[in-house]
C-alpha positions in Angstrom: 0.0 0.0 0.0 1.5 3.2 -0.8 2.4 6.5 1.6 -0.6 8.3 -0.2 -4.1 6.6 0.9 -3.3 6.5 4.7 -2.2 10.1 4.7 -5.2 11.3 2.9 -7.3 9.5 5.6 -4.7 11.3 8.7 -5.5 14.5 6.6 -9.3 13.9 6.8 -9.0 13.3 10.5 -7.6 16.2 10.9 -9.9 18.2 9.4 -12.9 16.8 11.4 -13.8 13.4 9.4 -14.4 11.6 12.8 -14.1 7.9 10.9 -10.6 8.8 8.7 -8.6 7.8 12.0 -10.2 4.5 12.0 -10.3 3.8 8.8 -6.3 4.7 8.3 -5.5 2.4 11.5 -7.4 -0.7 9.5 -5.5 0.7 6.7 -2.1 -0.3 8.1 -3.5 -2.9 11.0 -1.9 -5.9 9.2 1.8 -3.6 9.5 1.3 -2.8 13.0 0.1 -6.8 13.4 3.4 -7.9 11.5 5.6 -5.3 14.2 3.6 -6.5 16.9 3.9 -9.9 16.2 8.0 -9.6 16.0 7.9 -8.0 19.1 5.8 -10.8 20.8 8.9 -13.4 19.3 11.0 -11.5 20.8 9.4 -11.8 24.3 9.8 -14.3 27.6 7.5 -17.2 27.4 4.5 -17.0 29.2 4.2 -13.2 28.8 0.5 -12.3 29.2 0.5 -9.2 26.3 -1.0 -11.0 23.4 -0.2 -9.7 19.7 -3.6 -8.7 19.5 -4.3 -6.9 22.5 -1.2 -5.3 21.9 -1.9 -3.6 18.6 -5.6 -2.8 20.2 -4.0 -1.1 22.7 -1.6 1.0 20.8 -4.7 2.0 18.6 -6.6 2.9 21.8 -3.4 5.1 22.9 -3.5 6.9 19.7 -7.7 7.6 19.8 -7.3 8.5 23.5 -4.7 11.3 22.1 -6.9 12.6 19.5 -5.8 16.1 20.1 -2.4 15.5 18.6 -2.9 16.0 14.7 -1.5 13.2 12.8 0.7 14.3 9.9 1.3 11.3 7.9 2.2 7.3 7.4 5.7 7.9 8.7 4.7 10.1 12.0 1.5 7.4 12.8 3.9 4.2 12.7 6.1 6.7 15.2 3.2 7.4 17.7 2.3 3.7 17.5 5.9 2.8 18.1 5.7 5.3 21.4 2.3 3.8 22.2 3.6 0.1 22.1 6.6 1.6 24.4 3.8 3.1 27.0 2.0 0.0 26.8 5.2 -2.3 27.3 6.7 -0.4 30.1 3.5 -0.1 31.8 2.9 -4.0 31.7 6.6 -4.2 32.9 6.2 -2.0 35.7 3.0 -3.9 37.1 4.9 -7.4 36.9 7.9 -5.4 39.0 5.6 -3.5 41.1 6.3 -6.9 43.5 10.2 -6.5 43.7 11.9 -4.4 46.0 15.6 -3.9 46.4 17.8 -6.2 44.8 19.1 -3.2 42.2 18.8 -3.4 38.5 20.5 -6.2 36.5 22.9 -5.3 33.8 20.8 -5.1 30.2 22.9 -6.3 27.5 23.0 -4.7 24.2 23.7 -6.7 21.0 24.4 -5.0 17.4 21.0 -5.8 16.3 18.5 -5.1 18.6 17.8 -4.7 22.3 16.8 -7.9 23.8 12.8 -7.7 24.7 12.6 -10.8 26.8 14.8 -8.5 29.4 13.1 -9.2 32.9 10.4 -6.3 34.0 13.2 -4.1 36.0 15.6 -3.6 33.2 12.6 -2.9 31.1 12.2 -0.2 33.5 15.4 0.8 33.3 16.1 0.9 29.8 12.6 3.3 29.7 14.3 5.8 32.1 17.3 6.1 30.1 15.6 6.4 26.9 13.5 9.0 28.6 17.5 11.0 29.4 18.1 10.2 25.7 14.9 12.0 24.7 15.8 15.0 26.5 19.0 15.1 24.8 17.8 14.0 21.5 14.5 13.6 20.8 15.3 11.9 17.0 17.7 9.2 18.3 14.7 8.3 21.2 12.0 8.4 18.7 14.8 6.1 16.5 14.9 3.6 19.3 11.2 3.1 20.3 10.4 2.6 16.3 13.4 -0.3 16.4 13.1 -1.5 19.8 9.6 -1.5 20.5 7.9 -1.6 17.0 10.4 -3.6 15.4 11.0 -1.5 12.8 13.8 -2.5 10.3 16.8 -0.3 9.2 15.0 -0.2 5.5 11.9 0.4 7.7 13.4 3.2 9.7 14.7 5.1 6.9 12.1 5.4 5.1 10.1 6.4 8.3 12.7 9.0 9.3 13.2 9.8 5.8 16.9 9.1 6.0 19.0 6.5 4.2 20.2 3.4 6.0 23.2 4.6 6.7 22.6 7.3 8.9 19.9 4.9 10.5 22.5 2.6 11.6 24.8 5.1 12.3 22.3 6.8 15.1 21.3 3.8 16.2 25.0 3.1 17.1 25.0 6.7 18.9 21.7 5.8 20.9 23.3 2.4 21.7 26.2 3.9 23.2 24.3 6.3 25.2 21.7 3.5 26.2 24.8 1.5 27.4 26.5 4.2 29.1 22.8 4.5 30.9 22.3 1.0 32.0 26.0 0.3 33.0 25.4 3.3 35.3 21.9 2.2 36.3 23.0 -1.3 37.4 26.6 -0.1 39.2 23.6 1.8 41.5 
């Protein structure tokens, strides 16, 4: 499906077309299913999050913060990447909400992707740092959730950040090392 059709539909949300926002999501469900999905393969067994509920949730997010106009294809599969961050975090947080002390355990980083099946505390941690990175730079963080919690591909993020694959892997090796720096800190604590 091309850029145009989906963008048309953001465009008619925008201007009051109370259906266009629904009808772009089930425009690009089967995308968000498929980055869902590869998120789900990446998780520990016995996680309760299903595919499903996850990509209905993310959807939810985005209704639920309506107010924030929509621009294109490119800036919805970013909210929904932030979305499926909120909705991760949040679901990693409840299953830590039980453990006290004990510190954070070091969260290690591999040249392809961060490692999703990471128990609930380093998910926690790895949110605050990305949360330091976003203050810093809000690109590189946006770069991150798209990879780490949509699953988006290098080919994938540069054509969502509308940069070439280079410079995608290049910041993601930037927002690696920072992430690292981050977590090494976090778990020295």
């Amino acid at each position: 499906m091309s850029d145009e059709p989906v963008t048309e539909l953001l465009a008619a949300s925008r201007g009051g077309d109370r259906g266009a926002f629904e009808r772009a999501f089930a425009a690009v469900y089967e995308e968000l299913y498929v980055l869902a999905r590869r998120q789900r393969a990446r998780s520990r067994p016995g996680e309760t999050l299903s595919t499903t509920v996850l990509v209905h949730e993310a959807f939810l997010k985005l209704c639920h913060g309506r107010a924030v106009a929509v621009q294109d294809r490119q800036h919805f599969f970013a909210l929904a990447a932030r979305a499926m961050r909120q909705i991760l975090v949040d679901a990693a947080r409840s299953r830590a909400a039980g453990k006290r002390g004990g510190g954070v355990a070091a969260l290690e980083l591999d040249e392809r992707d961060l490692p999703v099946d990471a128990v609930a505390v380093e998910v926690v941690a790895l949110d605050r740092a990305l949360e330091k990175l976003a203050a810093i730079d809000a690109r590189l963080a946006s770069l991150v959730e798209a990879r780490f919690f949509a699953g988006l591909t290098d080919a994938e993020l540069a054509r969502a950040f509308d940069r070439n694959e280079r410079t995608v892997r290049r910041d993601w090796e930037r927002a690696r090392a920072f992430l690292l720096r981050e977590l090494r800190g976090a778990a020295a604590d």
